[in-house]
C-alpha positions as CSV (number, residue, x, y, z in Angstrom):
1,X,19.6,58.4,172.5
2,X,18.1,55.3,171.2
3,X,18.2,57.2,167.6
4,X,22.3,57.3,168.0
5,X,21.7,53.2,168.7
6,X,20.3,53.0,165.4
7,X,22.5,55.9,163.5
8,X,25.9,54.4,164.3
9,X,25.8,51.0,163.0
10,X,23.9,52.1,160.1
11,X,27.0,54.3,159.1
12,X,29.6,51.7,160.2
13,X,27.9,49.1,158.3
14,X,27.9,51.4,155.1
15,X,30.8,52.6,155.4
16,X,32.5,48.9,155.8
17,X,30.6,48.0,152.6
18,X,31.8,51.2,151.0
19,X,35.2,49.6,151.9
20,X,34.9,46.7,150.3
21,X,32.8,47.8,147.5
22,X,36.1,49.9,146.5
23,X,38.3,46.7,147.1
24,X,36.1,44.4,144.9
25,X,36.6,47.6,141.8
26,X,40.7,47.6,143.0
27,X,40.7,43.3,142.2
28,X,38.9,43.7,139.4
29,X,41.2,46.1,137.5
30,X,38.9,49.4,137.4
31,X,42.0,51.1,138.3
32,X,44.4,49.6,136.3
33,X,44.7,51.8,132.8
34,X,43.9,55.3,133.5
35,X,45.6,57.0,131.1
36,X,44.1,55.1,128.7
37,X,40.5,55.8,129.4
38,X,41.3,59.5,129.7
39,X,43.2,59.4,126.1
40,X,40.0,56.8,124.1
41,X,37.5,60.0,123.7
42,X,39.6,61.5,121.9
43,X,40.5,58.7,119.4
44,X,37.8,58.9,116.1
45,X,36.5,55.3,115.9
46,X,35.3,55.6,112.2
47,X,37.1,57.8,109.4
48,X,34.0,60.8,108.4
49,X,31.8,59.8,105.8
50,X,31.9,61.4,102.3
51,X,28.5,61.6,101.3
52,X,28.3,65.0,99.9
53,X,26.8,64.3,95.8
């Protein structure tokens, strides 16, 4: 019993900062373009290089 004492704050206390570690990524705009993100690996940053002689 004294093991469920421990156990259950433990997982309210990580699961409240769970919580507000996904609020602090929702201010901060992680979720703001994600069709973007999803659509940038497929854009070619550099044209290929012609270095065949």
């Amino acid at each position: 019993m004294t093991g469920l004492a421990w156990l259950i704050p433990c997982a309210l206390f990580l699961g409240f900062l769970g919580l507000l570690a996904f609020f602090w990524s929702l201010r901060s705009g992680q979720y703001d373009d994600l069709d973007g993100a999803a659509l940038r690996i497929l854009d070619d940053d550099e044209p290929p290089s012609k270095s065949n002689p």
